[in-house]
C-alpha positions as CSV (number, residue, x, y, z in Angstrom):
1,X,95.8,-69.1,162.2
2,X,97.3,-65.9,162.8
3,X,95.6,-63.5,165.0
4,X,94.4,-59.9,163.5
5,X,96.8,-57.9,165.8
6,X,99.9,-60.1,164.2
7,X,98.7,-59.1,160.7
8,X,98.7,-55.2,161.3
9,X,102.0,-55.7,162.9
10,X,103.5,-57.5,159.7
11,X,101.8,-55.2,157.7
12,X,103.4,-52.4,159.1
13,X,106.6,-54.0,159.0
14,X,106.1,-54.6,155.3
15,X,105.2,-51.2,154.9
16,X,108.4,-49.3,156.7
17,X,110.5,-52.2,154.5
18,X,109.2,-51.0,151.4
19,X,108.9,-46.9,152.4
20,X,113.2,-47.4,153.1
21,X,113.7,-49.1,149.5
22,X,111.6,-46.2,147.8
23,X,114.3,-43.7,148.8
24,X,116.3,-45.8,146.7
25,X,118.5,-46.8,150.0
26,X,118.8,-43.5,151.8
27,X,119.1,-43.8,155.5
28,X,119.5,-40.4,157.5
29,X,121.0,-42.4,160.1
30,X,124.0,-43.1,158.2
31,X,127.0,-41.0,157.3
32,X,127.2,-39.3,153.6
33,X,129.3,-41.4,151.0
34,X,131.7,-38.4,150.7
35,X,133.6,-36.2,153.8
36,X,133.5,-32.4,153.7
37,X,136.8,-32.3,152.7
38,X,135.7,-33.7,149.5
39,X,132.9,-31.2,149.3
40,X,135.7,-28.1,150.1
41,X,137.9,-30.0,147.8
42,X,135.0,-29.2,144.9
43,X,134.6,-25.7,145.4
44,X,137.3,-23.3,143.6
45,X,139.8,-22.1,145.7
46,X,139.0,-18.2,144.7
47,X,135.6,-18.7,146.4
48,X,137.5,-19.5,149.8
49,X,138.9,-15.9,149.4
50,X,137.6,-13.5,151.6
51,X,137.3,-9.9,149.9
52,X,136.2,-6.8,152.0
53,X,135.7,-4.8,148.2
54,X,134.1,-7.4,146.7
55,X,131.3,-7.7,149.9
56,X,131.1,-4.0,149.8
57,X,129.9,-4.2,146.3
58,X,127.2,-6.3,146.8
59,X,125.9,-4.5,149.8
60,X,125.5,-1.2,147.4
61,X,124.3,-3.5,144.3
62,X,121.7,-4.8,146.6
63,X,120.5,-1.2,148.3
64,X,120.9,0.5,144.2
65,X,118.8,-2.5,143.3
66,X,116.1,-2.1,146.5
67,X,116.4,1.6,145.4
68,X,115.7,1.1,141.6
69,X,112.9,-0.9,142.3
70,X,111.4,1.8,144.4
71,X,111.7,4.1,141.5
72,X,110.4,1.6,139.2
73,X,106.8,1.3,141.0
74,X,106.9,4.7,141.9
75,X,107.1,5.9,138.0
76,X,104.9,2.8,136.7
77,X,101.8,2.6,139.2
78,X,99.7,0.1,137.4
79,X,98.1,-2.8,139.7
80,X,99.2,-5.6,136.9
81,X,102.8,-4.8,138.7
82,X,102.8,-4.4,142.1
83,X,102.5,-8.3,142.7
84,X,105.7,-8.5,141.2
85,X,107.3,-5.7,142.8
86,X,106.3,-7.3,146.0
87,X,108.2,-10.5,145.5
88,X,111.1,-8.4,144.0
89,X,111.4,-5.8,146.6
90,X,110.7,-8.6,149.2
91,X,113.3,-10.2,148.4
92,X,115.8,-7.7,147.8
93,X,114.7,-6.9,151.2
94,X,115.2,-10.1,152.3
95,X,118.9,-10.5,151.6
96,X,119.2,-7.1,153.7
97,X,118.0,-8.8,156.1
98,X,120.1,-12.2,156.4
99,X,123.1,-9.7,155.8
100,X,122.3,-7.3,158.6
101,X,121.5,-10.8,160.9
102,X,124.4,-12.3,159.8
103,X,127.1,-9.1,160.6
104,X,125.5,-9.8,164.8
105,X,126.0,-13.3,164.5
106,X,129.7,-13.2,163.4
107,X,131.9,-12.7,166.9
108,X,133.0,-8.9,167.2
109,X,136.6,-9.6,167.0
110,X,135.8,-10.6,163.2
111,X,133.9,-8.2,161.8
112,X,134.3,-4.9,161.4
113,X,132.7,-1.4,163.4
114,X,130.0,-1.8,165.3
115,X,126.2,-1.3,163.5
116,X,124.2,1.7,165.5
117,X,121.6,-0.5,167.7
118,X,120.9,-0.4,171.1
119,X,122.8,-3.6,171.9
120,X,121.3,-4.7,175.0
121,X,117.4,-4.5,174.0
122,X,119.0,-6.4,170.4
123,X,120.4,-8.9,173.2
124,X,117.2,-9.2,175.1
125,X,114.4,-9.7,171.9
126,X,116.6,-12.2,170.9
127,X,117.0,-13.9,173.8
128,X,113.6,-13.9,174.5
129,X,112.9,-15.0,170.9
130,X,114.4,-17.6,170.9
131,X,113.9,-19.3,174.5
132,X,111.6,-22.0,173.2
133,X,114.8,-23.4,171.2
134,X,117.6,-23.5,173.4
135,X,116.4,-26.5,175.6
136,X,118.7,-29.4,175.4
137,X,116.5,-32.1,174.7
């Protein structure tokens, strides 16, 4: 007779057997069935292309929009639509954002002239930001 510690132990087994085969076979711990030269490979060669013009555009698409929907609230004041103008403006907001983090994160021999901000207090909120992460463990 088996003793009841054995049976939670093969039950747990069972149990992390059958949890891998519902992922139909995915294990994290294995590489991907294709190599990213298959994924670059996929993508058209004009979005590889790297277009100062084109960038600019969507920099003053994305302020004209943040600006229009500004207006937009401002002329309709009703309460039915400021929920919506909050996820709008949010995220138009939001993609000023990632563009503005994005230009620091790219090394200054790539990118263009320098944004107006204090770089050394920039330097030291994000340092101190994000401390917690940069352990190696």
């Amino acid at each position: 007779m088996r003793r009841p510690a054995d049976q939670v132990e093969e039950a747990a087994a069972k149990a992390t057997e059958d949890m891998k085969s519902r992922v139909d076979g995915f294990d994290a711990g294995k590489p991907p069935p294709f190599r990213i030269g298959d994924v670059r490979a996929a993508v058209p060669e004009h979005c590889w292309r790297k277009s100062p013009w084109r960038s600019l555009w969507y920099v003053a698409r994305d302020v004209a929009v943040v600006a229009a929907l500004g207006a937009a609230a401002a002329g309709v004041d009703s309460w039915a639509v400021w929920p919506f103008y909050w996820a709008a403006q949010g995220t138009m907001f939001w993609a000023l954002f990632v563009l503005g983090h994005d230009w620091y994160a790219v090394p200054s021999s790539r990118r263009g002239p320098p944004l107006i901000v204090c770089f050394l207090s920039w330097l030291r909120v994000r340092r101190r930001r994000r401390r917690p992460y940069m352990h190696a463990t």
